[in-house]
C-alpha positions as CSV (number, residue, x, y, z in Angstrom):
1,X,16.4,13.6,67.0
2,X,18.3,12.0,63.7
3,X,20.6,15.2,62.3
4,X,21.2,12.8,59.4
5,X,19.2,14.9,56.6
6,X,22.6,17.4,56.0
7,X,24.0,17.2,52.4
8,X,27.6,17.1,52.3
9,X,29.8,17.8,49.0
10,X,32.6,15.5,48.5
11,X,35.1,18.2,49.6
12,X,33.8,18.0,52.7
13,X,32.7,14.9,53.2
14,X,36.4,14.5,52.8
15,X,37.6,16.4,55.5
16,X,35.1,14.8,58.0
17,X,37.0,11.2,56.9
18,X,40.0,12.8,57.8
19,X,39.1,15.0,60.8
20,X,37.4,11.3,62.2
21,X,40.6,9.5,61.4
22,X,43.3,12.7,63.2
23,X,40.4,12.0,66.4
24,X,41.7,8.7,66.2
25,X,39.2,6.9,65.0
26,X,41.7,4.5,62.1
27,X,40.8,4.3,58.7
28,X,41.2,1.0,58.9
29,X,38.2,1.0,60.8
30,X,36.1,3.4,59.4
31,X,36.8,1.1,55.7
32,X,36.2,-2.3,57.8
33,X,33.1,-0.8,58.5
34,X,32.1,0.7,55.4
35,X,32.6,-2.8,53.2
36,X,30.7,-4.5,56.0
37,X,27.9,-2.3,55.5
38,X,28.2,-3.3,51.8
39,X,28.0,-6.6,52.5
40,X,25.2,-6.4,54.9
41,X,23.2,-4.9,52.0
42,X,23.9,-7.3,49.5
43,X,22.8,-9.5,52.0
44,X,19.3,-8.3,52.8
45,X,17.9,-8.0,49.7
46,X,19.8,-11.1,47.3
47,X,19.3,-15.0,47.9
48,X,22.8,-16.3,48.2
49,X,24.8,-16.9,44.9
50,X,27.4,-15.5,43.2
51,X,28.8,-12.0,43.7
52,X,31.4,-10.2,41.6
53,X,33.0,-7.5,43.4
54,X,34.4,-4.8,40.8
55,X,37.2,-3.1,42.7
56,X,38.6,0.2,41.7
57,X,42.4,1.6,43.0
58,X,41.3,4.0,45.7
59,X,39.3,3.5,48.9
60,X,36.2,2.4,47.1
61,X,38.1,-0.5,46.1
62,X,39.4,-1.2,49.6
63,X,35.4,-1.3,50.6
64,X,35.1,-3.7,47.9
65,X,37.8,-6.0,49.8
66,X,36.2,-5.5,52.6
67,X,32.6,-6.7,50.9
68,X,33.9,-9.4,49.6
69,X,35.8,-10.5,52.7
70,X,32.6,-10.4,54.5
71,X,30.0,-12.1,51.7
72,X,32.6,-14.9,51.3
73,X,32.6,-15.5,55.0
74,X,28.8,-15.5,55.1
75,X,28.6,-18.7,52.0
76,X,28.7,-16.6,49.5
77,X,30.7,-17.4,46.0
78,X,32.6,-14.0,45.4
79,X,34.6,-13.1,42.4
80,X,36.8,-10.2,42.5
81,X,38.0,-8.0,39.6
82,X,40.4,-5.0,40.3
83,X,41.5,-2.4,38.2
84,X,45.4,-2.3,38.7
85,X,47.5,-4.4,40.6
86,X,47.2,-5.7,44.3
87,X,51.0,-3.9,44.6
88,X,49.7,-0.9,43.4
89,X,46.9,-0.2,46.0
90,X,48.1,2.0,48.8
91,X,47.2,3.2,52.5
92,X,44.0,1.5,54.1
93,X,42.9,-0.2,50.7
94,X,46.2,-2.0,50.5
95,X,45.7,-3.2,53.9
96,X,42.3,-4.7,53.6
97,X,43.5,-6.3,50.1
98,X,46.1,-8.4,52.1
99,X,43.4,-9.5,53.6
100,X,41.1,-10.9,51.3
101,X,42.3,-14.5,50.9
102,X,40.5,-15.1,47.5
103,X,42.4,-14.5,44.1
104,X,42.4,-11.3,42.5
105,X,41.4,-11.0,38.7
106,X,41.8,-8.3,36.1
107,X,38.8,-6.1,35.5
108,X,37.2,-7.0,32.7
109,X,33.0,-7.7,31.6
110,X,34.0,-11.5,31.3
111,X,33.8,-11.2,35.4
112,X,30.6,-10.9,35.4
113,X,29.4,-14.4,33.2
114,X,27.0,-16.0,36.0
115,X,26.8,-13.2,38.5
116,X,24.1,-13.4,40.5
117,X,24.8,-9.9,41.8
118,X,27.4,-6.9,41.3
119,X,29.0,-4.8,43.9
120,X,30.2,-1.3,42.5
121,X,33.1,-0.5,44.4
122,X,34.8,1.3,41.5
123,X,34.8,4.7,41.8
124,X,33.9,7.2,44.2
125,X,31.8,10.4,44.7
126,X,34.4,12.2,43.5
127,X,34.8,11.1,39.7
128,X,35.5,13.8,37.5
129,X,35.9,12.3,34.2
130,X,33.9,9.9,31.7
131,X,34.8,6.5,32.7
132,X,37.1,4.8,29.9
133,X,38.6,1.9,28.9
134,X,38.3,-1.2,31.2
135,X,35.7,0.5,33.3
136,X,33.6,1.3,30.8
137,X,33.3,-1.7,29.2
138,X,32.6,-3.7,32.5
139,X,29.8,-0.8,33.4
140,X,28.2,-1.2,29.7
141,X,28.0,-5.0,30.1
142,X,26.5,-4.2,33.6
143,X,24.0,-2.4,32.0
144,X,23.4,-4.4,28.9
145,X,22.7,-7.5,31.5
146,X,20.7,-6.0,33.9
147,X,22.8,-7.2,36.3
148,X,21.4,-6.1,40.0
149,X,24.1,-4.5,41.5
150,X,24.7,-2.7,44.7
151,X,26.9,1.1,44.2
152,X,29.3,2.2,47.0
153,X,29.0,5.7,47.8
154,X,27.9,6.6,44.8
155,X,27.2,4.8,41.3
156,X,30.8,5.0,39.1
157,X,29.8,7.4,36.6
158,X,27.9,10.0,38.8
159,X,28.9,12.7,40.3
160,X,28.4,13.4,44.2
161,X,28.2,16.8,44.2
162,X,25.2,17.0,41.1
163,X,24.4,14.2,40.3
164,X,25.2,13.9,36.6
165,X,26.5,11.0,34.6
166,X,30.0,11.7,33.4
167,X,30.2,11.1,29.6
168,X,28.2,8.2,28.0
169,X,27.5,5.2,30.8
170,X,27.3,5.1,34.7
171,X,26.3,2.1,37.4
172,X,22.4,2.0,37.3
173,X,22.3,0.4,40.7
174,X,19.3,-1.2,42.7
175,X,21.0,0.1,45.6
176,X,23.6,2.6,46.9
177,X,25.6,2.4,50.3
178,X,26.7,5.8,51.6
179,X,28.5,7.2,55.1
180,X,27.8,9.6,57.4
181,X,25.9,11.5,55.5
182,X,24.1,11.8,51.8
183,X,25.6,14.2,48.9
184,X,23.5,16.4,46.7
185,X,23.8,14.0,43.9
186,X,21.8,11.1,46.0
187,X,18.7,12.9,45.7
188,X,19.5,15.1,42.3
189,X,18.5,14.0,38.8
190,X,19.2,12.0,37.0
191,X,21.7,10.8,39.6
192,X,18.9,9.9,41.7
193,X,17.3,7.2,39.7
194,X,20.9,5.3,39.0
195,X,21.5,5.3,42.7
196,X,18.1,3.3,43.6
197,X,17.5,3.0,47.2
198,X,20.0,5.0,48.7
199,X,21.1,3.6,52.6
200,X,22.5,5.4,54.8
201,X,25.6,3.5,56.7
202,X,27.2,4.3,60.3
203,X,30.6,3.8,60.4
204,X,32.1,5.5,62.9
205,X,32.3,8.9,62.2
206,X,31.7,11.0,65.4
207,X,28.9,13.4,65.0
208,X,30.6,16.5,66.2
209,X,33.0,16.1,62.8
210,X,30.2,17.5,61.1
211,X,31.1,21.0,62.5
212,X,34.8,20.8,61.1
213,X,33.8,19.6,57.9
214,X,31.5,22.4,57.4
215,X,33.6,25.1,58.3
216,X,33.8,26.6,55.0
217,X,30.4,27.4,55.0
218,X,29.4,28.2,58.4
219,X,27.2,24.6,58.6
220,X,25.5,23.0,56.0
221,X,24.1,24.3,53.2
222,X,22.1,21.7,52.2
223,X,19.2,19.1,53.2
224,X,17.3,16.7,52.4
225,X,13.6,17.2,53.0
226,X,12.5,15.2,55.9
227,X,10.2,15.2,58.8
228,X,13.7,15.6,61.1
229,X,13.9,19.3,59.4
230,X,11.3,20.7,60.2
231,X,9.5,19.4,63.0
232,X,10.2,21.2,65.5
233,X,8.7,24.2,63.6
234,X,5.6,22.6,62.1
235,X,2.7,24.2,63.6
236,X,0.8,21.3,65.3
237,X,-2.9,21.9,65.9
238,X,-3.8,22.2,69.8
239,X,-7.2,22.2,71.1
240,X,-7.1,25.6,71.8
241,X,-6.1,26.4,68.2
242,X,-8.4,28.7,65.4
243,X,-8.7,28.5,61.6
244,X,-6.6,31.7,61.0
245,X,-3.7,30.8,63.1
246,X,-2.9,28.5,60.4
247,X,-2.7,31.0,57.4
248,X,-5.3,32.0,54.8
249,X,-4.2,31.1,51.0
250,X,-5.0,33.0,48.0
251,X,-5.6,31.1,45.0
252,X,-5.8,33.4,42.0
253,X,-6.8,31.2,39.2
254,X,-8.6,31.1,36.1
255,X,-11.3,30.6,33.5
256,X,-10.3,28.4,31.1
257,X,-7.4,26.5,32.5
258,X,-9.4,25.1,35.8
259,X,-7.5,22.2,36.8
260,X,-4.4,23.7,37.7
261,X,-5.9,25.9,40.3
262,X,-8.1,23.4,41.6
263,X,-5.4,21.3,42.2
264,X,-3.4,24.4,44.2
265,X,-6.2,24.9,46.2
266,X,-6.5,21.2,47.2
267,X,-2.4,21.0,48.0
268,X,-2.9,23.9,49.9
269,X,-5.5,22.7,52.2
270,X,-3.8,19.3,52.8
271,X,-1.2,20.7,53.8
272,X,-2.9,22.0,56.5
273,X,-4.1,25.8,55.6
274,X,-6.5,26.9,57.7
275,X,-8.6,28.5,54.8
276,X,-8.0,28.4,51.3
277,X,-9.9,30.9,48.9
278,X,-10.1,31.1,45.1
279,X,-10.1,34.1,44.1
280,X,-11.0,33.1,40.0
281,X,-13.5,35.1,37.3
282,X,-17.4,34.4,37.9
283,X,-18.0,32.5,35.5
284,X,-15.7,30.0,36.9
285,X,-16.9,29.9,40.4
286,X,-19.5,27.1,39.9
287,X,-16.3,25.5,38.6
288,X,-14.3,25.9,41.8
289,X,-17.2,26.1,44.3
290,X,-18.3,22.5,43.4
291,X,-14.7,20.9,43.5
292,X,-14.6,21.0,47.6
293,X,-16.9,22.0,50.6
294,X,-13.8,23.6,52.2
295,X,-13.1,25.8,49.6
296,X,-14.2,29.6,49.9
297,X,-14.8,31.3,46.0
298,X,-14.5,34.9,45.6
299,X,-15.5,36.4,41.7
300,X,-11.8,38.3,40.7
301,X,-13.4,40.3,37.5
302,X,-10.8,43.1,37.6
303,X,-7.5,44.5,39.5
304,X,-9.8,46.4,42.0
305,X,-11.5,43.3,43.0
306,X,-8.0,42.3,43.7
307,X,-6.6,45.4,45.5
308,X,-10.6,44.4,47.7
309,X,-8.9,41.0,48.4
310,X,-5.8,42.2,49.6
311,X,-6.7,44.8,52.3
312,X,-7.9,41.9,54.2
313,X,-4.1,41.0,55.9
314,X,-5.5,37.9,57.0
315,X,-4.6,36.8,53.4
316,X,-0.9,36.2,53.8
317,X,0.1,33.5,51.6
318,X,-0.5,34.1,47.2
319,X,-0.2,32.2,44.5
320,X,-1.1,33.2,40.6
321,X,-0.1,31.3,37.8
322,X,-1.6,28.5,36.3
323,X,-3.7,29.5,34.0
324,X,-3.4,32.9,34.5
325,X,-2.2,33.7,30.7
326,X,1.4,35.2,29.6
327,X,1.2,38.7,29.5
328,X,2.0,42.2,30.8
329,X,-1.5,41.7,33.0
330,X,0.3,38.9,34.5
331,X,3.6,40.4,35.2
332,X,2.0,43.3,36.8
333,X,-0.3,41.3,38.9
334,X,2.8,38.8,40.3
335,X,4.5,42.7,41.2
336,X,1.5,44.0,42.7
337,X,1.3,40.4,45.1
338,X,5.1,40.6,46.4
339,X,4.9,44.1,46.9
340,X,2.4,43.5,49.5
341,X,5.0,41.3,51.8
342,X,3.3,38.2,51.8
343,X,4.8,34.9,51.4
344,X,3.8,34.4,46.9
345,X,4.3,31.6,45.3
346,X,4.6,32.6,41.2
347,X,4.0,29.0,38.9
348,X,3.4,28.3,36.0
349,X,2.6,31.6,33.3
350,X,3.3,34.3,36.2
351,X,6.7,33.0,35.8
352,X,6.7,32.9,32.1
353,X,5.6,36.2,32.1
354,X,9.3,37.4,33.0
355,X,10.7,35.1,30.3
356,X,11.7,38.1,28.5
357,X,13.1,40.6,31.2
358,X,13.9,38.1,34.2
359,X,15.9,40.7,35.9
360,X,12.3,42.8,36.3
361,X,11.4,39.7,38.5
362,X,14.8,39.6,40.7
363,X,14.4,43.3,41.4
364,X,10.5,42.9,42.1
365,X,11.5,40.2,44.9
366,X,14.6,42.0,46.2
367,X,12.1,45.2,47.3
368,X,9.0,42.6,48.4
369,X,9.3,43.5,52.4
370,X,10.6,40.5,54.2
371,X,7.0,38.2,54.8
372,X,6.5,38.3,58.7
């Protein structure tokens, strides 16, 4: 099974580059491989053409040598801007500079007059400031152009670790080559949308650095949301199976704003509850009763009708909210359903309902009994 849905932060994506490179893997290699992958990309989805290859000091620039090395060698016409000096670069980048045999021009937005494509190899995911001066003006005119351009690791601009554009411009790329393994700010807002298609490039790191690199936290804290997660745990349907093995959602929705809960109670039976009730005023029933054959409607005129509903523990997973009104009514409903030590879901006005005393909701969900 693929274990590559774990978020790293920078910090320690970090110390899996170096824990890789003291198990003797060189970083030589791991940056050979990394500006390969880049290349690879740019090859799979750009005719051949022209490529400028916007280098920055650190090792994000040495994966830029290493691109262009590679998308020269395959007939490609590849210009190469650095920011610095070739004498300036140091450790593995300086290496793989020596061996790029094309010239080497100042960084500058005049670069990038009959492009055909961009490679971002300016900064890393670990940015911290607003880009300025020379890098800023290249990134505006990337912008202004429309240039397609390919990010490594992460756009120059945004953030790994959230995802946010530093200051005024960032890399909108069409696509983003990363290592090992994603960060937080591949799949966060707004950094998201400048990475475009994000891929996912093995280098070399051993697997088992994941361990070391996580140390800090006792594993990883975050994932993305994949099939690979979760799996293992869905709860396939056998032939042997029945309805209530599956889970019986309560839908508590409303008379005037219909759509909302409709649309609950529909999410909630794709995604594979074994009954699904609405529990809404009667005069909404026709409302929800029409909507879908597989939905069950039950009338909800009053808090006893409720407290009816509830006794039946078969009913373990709640939700109240849209439509539901902002109000004390609400708030003392959403109570009443985490009390009961079910797993609740609270949208929409049950959550607005709080708006003015959220601490009321934290306590009310620190004494819900843990849902079995």
């Amino acid at each position: 099974m693929s274990h590559d849905h774990e978020l790293l932060t920078v910090a320690q994506m970090t110390v899996a580059d170096r824990t890789a490179i003291a198990g003797g893997v060189p970083g030589t290699t791991l940056m050979e491989n990394a500006g390969r992958a880049v290349a690879e990309a740019v090859r799979a989805r750009f005719h051949p053409g022209t490529a400028v290859v916007l280098c920055g000091p650190g090792n994000n620039g040495g994966d830029g040598f290493v691109a262009a090395r590679h998308l020269q060698a395959a007939g490609w016409s590849v210009r190469l801007g650095l920011l610095g000096s070739v004498d300036q670069l140091q450790g593995d980048a300086a290496h793989h500079a020596r061996l790029w045999d094309g010239p080497v021009k100042a960084l500058s937005p005049e670069l990038l007059d009959g492009a055909d494509v961009a490679v971002d190899a300016l900064f890393g995911a670990g940015l911290s400031r607003p880009l300025e001066g020379a890098p800023r003006a290249v990134v505006a005119a990337l912008s202004a152009r429309a240039l397609p351009t390919v990010a490594v690791d992460v756009p120059s601009g945004i953030t790994g670790d959230h995802g946010q554009v530093l200051g005024e411009v960032a890399v909108r790329a069409a696509c983003t080559v990363t290592f090992f393994r994603k960060k937080p700010g591949h799949l966060l807002l707004p950094g998201r949308d400048y990475c475009g298609l994000v891929v996912l490039a093995d280098i070399g790191i051993p697997p088992e650095v994941l361990a070391t690199a996580c140390a800090d936290t006792d594993g990883p804290a975050t994932f993305e949301n994949q099939p690979a997660l979760f799996a293992d745990r869905w709860p396939w349907r056998t032939p042997g199976d029945h309805k209530y093995r599956f889970g019986h959602a309560l839908v508590l929705g409303d008379a005037t704003a219909t759509g909302a809960g409709r649309l609950a109670c529909r999410a909630a039976l794709r995604v594979g509850a074994g009954l699904v009730t609405a529990a809404v005023p009667p005069a909404a029933l026709p409302i929800y009763a029409q909507d879908t054959a597989a939905l069950i409607t039950a009338p909800l005129d009053d808090d006893a009708a409720l407290d009816r509903l509830l006794a039946d523990p078969r009913l373990n997973a709640l939700l109240l909210g849209p439509g539901a009104g902002v109000g004390a009514a609400t708030r003392a409903r959403a109570e009443k359903l985490l009390a009961t030590g079910r797993a609740v879901v609270l949208d929409a006005d049950a959550l607005t309902s709080f708006a003015e005393a959220p601490g009321a909701l934290a306590a009310a969900v620190q004494r819900a009994p843990v849902p079995t």
